[in-house]
Structures are given as structure tokens and as C-alpha cells.
C-alpha positions as CSV (number, residue, x, y, z in Angstrom):
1,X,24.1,-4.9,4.8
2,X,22.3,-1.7,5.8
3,X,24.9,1.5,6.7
4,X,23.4,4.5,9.2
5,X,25.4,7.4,8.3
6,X,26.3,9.3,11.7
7,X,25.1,12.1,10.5
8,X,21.3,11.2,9.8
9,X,18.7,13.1,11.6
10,X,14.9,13.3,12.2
11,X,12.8,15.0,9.4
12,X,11.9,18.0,9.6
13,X,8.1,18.2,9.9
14,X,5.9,21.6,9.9
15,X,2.2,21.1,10.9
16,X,-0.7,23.8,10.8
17,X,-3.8,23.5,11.3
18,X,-7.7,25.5,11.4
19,X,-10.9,24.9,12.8
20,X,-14.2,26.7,12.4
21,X,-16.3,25.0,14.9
22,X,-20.4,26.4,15.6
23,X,-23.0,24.8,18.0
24,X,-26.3,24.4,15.8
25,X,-29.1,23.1,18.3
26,X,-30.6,19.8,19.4
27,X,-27.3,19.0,21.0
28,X,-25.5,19.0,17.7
29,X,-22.5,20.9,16.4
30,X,-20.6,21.1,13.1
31,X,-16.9,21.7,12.6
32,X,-14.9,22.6,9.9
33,X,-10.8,21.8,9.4
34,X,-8.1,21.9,7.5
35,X,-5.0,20.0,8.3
36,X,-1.4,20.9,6.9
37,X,1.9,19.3,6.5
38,X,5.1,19.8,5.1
39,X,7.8,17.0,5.4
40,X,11.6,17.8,4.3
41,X,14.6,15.3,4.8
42,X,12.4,12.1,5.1
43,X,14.4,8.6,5.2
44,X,15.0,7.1,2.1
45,X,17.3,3.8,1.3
46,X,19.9,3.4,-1.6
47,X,22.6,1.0,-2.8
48,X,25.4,2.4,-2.5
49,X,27.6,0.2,-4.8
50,X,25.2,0.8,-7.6
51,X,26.4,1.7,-10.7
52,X,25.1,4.9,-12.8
53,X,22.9,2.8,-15.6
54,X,25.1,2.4,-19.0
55,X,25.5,0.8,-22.1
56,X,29.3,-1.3,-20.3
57,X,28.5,-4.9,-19.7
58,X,28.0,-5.6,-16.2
59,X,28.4,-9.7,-14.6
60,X,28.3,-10.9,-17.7
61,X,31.5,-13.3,-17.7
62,X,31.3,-16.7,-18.1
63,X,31.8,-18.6,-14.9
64,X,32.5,-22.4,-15.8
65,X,31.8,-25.6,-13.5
66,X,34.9,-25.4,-11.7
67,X,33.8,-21.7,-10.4
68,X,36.8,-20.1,-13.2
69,X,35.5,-16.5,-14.2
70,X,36.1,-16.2,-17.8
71,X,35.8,-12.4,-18.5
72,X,36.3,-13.0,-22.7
73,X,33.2,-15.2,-22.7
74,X,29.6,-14.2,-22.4
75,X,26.9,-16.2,-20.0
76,X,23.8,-17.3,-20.3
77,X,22.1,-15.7,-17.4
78,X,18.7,-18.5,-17.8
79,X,21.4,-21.1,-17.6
80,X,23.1,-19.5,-14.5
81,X,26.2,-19.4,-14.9
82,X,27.0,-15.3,-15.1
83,X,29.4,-13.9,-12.8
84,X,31.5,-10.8,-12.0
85,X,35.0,-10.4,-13.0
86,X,37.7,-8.5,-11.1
87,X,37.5,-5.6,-13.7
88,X,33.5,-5.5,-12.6
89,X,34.2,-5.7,-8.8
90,X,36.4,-2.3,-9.3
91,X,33.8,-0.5,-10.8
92,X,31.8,-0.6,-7.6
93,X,32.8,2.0,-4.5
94,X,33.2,-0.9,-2.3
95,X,34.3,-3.6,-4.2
96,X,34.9,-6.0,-1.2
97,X,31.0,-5.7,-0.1
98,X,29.4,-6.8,-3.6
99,X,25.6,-5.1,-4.0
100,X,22.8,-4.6,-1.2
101,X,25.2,-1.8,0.6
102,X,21.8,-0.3,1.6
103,X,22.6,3.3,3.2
104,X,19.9,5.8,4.3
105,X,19.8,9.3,4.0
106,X,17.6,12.5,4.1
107,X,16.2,12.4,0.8
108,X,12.9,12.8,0.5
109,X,9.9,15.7,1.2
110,X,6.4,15.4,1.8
111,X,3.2,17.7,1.8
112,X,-0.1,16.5,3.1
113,X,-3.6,18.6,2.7
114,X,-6.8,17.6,4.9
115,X,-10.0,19.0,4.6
116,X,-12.4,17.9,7.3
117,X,-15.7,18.1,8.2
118,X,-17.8,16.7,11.3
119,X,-21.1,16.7,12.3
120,X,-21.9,15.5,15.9
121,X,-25.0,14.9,18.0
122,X,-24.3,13.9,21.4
123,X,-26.6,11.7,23.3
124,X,-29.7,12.8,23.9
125,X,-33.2,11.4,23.4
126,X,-31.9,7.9,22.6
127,X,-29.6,8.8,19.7
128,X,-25.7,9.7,19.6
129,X,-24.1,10.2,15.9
130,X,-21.3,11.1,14.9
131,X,-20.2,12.2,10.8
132,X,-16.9,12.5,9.5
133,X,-16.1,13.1,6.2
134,X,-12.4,13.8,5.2
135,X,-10.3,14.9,1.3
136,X,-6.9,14.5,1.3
137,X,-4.3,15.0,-0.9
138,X,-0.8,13.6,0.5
139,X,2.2,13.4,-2.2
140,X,5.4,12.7,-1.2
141,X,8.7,11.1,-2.5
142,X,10.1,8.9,0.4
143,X,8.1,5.7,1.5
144,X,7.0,5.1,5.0
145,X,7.2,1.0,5.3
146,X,5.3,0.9,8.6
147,X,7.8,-2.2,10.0
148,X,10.5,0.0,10.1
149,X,12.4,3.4,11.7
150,X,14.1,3.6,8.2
151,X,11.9,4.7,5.0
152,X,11.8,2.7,1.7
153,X,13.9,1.9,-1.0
154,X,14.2,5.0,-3.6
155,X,13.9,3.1,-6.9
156,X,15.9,6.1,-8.7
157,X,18.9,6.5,-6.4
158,X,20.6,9.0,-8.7
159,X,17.9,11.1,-8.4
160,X,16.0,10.1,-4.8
161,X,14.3,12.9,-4.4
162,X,12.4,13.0,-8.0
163,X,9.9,10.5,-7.3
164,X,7.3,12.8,-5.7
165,X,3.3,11.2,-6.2
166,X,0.8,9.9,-4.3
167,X,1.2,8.3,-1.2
168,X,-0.2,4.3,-1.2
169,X,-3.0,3.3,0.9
170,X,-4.2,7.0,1.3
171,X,-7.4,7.7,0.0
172,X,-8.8,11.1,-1.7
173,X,-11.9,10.5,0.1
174,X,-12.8,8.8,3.5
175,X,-16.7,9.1,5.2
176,X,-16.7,7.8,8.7
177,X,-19.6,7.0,10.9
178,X,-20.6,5.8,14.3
179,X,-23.8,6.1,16.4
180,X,-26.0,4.5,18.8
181,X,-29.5,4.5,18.8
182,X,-32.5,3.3,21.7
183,X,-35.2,1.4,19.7
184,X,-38.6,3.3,20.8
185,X,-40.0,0.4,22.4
186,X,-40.4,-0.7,25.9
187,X,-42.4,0.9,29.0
188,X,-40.0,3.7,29.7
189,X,-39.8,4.6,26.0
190,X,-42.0,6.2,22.6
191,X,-43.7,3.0,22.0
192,X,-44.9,0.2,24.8
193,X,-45.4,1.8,28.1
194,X,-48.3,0.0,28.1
195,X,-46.4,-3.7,28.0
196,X,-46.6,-6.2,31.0
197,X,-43.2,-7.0,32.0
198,X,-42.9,-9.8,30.0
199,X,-43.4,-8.0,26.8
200,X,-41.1,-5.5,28.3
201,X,-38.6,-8.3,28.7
202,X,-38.9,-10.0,25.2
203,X,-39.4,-7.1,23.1
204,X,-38.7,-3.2,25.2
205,X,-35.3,-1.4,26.3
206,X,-33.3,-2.8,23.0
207,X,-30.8,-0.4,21.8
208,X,-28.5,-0.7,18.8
209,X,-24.8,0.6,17.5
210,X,-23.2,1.2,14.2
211,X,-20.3,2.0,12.9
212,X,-19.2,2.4,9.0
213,X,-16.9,3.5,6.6
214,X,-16.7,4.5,3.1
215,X,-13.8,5.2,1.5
216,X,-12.3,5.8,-2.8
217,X,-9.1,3.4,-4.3
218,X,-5.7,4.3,-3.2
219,X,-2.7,4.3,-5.6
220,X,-0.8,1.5,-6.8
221,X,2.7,0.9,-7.9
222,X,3.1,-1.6,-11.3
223,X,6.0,-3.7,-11.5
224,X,7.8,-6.5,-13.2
225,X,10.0,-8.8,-11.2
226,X,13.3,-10.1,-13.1
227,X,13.7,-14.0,-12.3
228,X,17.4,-14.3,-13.7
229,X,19.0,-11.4,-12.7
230,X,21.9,-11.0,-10.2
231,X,24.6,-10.3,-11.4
232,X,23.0,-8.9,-15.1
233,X,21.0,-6.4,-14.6
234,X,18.8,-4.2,-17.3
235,X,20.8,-1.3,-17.3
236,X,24.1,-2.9,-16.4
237,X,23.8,-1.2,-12.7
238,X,25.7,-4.1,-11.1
239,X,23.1,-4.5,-8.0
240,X,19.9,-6.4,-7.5
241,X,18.9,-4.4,-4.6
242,X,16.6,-2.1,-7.4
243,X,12.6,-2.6,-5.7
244,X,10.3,-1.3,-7.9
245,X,7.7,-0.5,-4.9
246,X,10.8,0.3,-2.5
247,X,8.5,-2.1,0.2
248,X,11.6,-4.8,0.3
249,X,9.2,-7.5,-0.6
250,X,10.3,-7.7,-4.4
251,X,14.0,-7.3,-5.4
252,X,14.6,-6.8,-8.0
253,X,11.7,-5.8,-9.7
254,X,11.8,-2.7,-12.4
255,X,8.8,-0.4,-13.4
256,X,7.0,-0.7,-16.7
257,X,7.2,2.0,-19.3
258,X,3.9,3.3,-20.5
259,X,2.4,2.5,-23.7
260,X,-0.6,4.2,-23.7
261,X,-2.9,6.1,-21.0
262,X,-5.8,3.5,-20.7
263,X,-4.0,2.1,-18.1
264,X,-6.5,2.5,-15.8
265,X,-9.2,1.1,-17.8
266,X,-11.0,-1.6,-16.9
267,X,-10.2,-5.0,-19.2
268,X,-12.1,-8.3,-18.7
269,X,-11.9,-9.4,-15.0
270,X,-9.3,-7.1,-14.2
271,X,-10.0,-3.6,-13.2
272,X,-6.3,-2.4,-15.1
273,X,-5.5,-2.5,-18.6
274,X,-1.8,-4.7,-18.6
275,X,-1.6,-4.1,-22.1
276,X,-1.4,-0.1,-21.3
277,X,2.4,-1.0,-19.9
278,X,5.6,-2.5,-21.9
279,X,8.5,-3.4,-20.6
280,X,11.5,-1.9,-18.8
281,X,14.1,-0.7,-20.8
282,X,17.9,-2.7,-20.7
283,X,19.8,0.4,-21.6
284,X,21.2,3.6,-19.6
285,X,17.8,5.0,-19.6
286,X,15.8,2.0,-17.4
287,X,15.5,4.8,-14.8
288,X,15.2,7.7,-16.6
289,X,13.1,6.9,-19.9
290,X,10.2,9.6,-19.5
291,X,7.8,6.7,-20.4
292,X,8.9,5.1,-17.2
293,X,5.4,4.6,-14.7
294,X,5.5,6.6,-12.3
295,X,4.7,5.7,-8.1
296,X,0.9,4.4,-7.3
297,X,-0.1,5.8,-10.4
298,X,-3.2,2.8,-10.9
299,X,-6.0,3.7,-9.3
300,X,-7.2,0.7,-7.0
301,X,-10.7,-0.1,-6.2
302,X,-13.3,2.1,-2.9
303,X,-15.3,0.4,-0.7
304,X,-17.2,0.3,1.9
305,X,-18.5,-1.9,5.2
306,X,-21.1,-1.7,8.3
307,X,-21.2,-3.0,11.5
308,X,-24.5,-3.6,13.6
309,X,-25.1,-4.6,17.2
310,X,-28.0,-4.9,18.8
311,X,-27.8,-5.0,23.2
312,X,-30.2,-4.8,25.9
313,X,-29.2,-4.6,29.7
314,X,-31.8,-7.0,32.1
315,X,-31.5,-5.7,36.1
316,X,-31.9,-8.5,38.7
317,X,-32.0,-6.5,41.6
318,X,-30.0,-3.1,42.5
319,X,-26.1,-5.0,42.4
320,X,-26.2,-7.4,39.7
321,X,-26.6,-6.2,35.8
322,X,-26.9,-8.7,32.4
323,X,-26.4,-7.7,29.5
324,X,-27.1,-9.6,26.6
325,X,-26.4,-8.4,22.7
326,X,-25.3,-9.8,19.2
327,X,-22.3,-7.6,16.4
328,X,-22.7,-8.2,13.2
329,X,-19.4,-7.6,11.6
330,X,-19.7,-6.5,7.9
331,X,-23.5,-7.2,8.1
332,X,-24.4,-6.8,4.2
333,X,-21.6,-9.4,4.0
334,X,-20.3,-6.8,1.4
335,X,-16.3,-7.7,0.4
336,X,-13.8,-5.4,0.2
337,X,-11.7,-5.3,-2.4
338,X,-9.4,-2.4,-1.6
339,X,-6.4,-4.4,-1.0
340,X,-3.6,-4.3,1.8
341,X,0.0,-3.7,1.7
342,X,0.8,-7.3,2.1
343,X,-1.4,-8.2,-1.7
344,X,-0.9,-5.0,-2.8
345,X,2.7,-4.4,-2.4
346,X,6.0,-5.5,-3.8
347,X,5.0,-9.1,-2.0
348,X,1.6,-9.6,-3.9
349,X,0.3,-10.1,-7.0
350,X,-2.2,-7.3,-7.1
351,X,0.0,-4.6,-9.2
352,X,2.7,-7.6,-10.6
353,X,2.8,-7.4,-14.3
354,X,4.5,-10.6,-14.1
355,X,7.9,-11.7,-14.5
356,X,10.4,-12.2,-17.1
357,X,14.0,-13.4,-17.7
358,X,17.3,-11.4,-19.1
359,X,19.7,-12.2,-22.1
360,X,23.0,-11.8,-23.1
361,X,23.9,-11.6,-26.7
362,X,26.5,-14.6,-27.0
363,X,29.0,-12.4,-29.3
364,X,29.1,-9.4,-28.1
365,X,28.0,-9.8,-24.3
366,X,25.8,-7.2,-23.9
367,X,22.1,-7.0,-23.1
368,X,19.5,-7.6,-25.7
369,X,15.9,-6.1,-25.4
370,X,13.6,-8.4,-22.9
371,X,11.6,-11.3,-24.6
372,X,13.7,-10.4,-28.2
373,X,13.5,-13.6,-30.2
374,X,12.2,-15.2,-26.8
375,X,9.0,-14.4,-26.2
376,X,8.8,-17.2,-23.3
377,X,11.2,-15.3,-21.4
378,X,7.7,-12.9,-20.5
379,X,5.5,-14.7,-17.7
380,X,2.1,-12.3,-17.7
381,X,0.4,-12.4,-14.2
382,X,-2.7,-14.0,-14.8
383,X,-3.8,-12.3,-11.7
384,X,-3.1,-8.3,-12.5
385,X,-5.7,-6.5,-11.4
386,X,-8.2,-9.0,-10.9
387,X,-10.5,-8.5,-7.2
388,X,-10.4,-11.5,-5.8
389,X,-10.0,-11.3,-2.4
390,X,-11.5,-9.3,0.6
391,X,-9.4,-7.4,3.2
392,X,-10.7,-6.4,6.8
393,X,-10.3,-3.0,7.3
394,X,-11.3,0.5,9.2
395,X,-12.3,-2.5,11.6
396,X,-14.8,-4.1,9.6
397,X,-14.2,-7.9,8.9
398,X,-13.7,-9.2,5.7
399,X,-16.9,-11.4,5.9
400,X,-19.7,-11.5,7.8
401,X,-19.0,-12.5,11.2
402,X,-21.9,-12.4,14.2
403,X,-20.5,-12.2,17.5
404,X,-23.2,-13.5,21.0
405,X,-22.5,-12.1,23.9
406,X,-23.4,-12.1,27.5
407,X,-21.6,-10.1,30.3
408,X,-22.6,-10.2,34.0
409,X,-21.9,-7.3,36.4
410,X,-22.1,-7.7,39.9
């Protein structure tokens, strides 16, 4: 259930900006920005029936075959058979709507810092370029989903607006490029003017195009997902609605604590060190243990991709034009491993730790550490880390692709 509080209202957004711009010859010019923003009451989703993380049991009853609640027996929560009992149901606020009461509220802030700088030649003796080079630095604390008017889910609900880092998929450093350029030969051109016109034909008049991008890694969020929770949950918080991305693709999934700082060092095939991150805590401190990872703190891979065509227009007459011309999409077939939302998200396996399964100690009914005396209750992802897939992007394909083409104007 997702609950719009009446009195929710557009962020607050100030944006400033400079430019130094100067003309510098040969029909080129050179410009200088910087781009500012500061973001206050951005959209962030909580549960509103979850309960302040605690030491008190939480769905731990014993729910029999039948469907009978038996409050003075622990579950199993790998067999299944955990339930709420009415005494649970009255801790929530609502107890008639159970967990995922997802409300949204002006939470968050933002603040975004651009430097630019551009160098362009317009056309002029066969050439046209155009340079951009951008650093940015963009933190906030409320997550911008993209599929959605309504922002992401604050993994720390007590404390929404605490959460500030590095936005994902935004990268420090971005170089952009596009040109076009008239190869020198042919009889109106450097090179040729001396060519019959089939010469002319075969070989004068081509002209080519380009555009590139480079770009560094982006930030990525580590998580675990919990395969037996609902109702038990590390920390006794009563809903399952906890995402440890705040994407909605993996619920519920809780952030490792940090072991050590080589987390972003590069192990066998995987670019991350896994061992670097433990577990997430089971007590009142699963969201606030200072060890706890912090948002898009691993550091994901740059990269980089060209595109080439290559075009020449053939006149048959004064009405009717030809023009024929090959693209080369990603033309040094070069992959890109800087991975999307979709892989890199709360849906994929890029930043999953893996998964694991919660206990219940049998004579006391609460929560025992994960993997304690069970260590096949920790699933590793074999797949942490690990490039192993390319992802189109900045409009360069994933693979080489070549494109003919022929277009007739008349």
C-alpha cells in the first residue's frame, strides 16, 4: 500500500550557474562553467508500521498446520512456519494493514557541483568538433528511481535524512565528443582534383562522423538479501519492506557492515573485495552500527566507446540526391563494463553479497547472529563484482554493430 500525505509538495530546488565564454580564432571558441544546485525536501518512501529496531522478539510465534498462532512457542523461520501474534500486531501503528504501509514525505536534500569546459570548432574547411569535458560532484540523501514521481525507499527511516553520499550512475568525470570531418580527396577537395569522374566516384567527396565518450565508475550500493524473513526480521522491526538500495527491486535486503577498508580492492576476477564486508547485525543496532556500509560507497568500473560513419552524397541531376554511408557502432568492439541500474541495482547481481537465512533460538525465541552454528545459512554470490557483461550506453552499443544505408532524395 503506498500512502500520499495531503500535505507533500514539490522540492525545493535552487540553481545557479556561470559561464566565461571567449572566441579564440579559426572559428573556434572555448567556454568555461560551473553549474550549481541545492535540493531541500526531496521525496523519500518509509514504512510506516515499522518498528524502532530492538532487542523484543518480533513474528516469532509458532504457527502450527491448522494456521493456530502459538505465541509461547518459537518458529523455525527456514521451516516457515513463523507468524505474528496479536500482542505483535499491536505494536505496529496500524495494526489492521500489517507491513509495506509505504508513505512518502520531504525527507531528503541534495547538492550538485558541475564544472564544465567546451571547446568548439564550427564547420569550416571540412571539419566541425565539438569537446566537452565535465567533474561533478552530486551527493544527496533521497533516491531518484527514474520509473517514478515518488523517490526511493530511505533504508534508515528513523533517520531519512542521514543517508547523504554519492548519487549512483553519476560519474566524477565524463569527456564527450562529436565531429565531422571531409576526407581531402576528390576533385573539389586538398587531394584529387585531378581524378576523372570515375575516380571521383569510387574514391573523392567521402566524409566521416564521430562521436565518443569516456567516462570514470559510478558508486555502488552492497547488499545482502534475506531469503526467510517476513515476519522475523534482523532487528525485530516487524516489516519486510527494508531495501537496502531503496530501488524496490530487492526487499528485504540489509547493508553489510564493514570489516575492513580494502573493499574496493581488486580480488581474483572480481573488481571488489567481498571479504572487506560482514554481515548485518540482528540486534537494535542493524541500522545504526557505525560499521554499517554506507550508499554507493564501491567504486564501479569507467569506460569508454566510439562510433564511426563514413557517407558520401552522389547527384544524378539537380532534383534527385543519393546518399550512401556505413555507422559503425562501438567500432573498437570495446565492452563496457560500467553497468546499468537494472544489473547494478537492488534487481542484479552486480553489488549482491549474496543471500542468507535467519534463526530463532528454539528456547528463548529470539534472534541468533546470522550463519551461528549454520554456516549454510550464508549463500556467497559467486558473481560479486565480477565484469561480465557489456551495457550500451551514452549511445554507443554494447558490441560492434555496422549499420548500410542508402537514402534517396528527390
Amino acid at each position: 500500500m503506498n500512502v500520499v500525505p495531503v500535505n507533500i509538495h514539490q522540492p525545493r530546488i535552487h540553481q545557479y550557474n556561470v559561464t566565461y565564454e571567449r572566441e579564440i580564432g579559426w572559428g573556434s571558441a572555448i567556454r568555461f562553467s560551473y553549474l550549481g544546485s541545492t535540493m531541500h525536501g526531496l521525496i523519500a518512501g518509509k514504512d510506516l508500521n515499522e518498528l524502532q529496531p530492538s532487542e523484543t522478539s518480533f513474528g516469532t510465534s509458532l504457527v502450527d498446520d491448522d494456521g493456530n498462532v502459538h505465541p509461547d512457542m518459537a518458529c523455525d523461520p527456514t521451516q516457515g512456519n513463523c507468524g505474528t501474534s496479536d500482542a505483535d500486531l499491536q505494536r505496529y501503528r496500524f495494526p489492521a494493514l500489517g507491513d509495506f504501509v509505504l508513505s512518502y514525505g520531504n525527507y531528503g536534500h541534495a547538492q550538485s557541483n558541475a564544472f564544465q569546459t567546451q571547446f568548439e570548432h564550427h564547420y569550416a574547411h571540412g571539419l566541425l568538433l565539438n569537446v566537452a569535458y565535465t567533474y561533478l560532484d552530486q551527493k544527496s540523501t533521497a533516491l531518484d528511481t527514474g520509473n517514478s514521481s515518488l523517490g526511493g525507499i530511505t533504508y534508515n527511516s528513523f533517520q531519512p535524512d542521514s543517508d547523504y553520499g554519492i548519487d549512483g550512475y553519476t560519474s566524477k568525470h565524463r569527456l564527450v565528443a562529436y565531429g565531422v570531418y571531409d576526407l581531402p580527396f576528390g576533385k573539389k577537395r586538398q587531394y584529387g582534383s585531378s581524378m576523372n569522374a570515375w575516380e571521383d566516384a569510387i574514391v573523392g567527396g567521402w566524409s566521416t562522423t564521430f562521436n565518443m565518450f569516456a567516462k570514470s565508475g559510478t558508486g555502488f550500493t552492497p547488499f545482502w538479501i534475506c531469503d526467510d524473513c517476513n515476519p522475523v526480521e534482523p532487528g525485530n522491526i516487524g516489516v519486510s519492506s527494508i531495501d537496502a538500495v531503496g530501488d524496490f527491486n530487492a526487499e528485504p535486503s540489509y547493508r553489510p557492515t564493514i570489516l575492513n577498508s580494502s573493499f574496493n580492492k581488486k580480488t581474483g576476477d572480481s573488481i571488489w573485495n567481498a571479504a572487506a564486508f560482514g554481515l548485518p547485525s540482528v540486534g537494535a543496532d542493524v541500522f545504526s552500527n557505525p560499521a554499517n556500509a554506507k550508499r554507493n560507497l564501491l567504486w564501479g568500473p569507467g569506460t569508454w566507446g566510439v562510433n564511426l560513419g563514413v557517407h558520401k552524397d552522389f547527384h544524378f541531376g539537380e532534383r534527385v540526391t543519393a546518399q550512401l554511408g556505413a555507422d559503425v557502432d562501438n567500432v573498437f568492439n570495446h565492452p563496457l563494463f560500467s553497468p546499468d541500474a537494472d544489473t547494478g541495482g537492488g534487481g542484479g547481481t552486480f553489488a549482491l553479497l549474496g543471500d542468507f537465512n535467519i534463526r530463532v533460538d528454539p528456547a528463548t525465541g529470539k534472534l541468533v547472529p546470522i550463519g551461528q552454528n549454520h554456516p549454510e545459512d550464508i549463500i556467497p554470490n559467486p558473481d560479486f563484482g565480477r565484469l561480465i557483461n557489456s551495457f550500451s550506453q551514452e549511445g554507443v552499443d554494447s558490441r560492434r554493430t555496422i549499420r548500410l544505408r542508402l537514402r534517396i532524395t528527390f
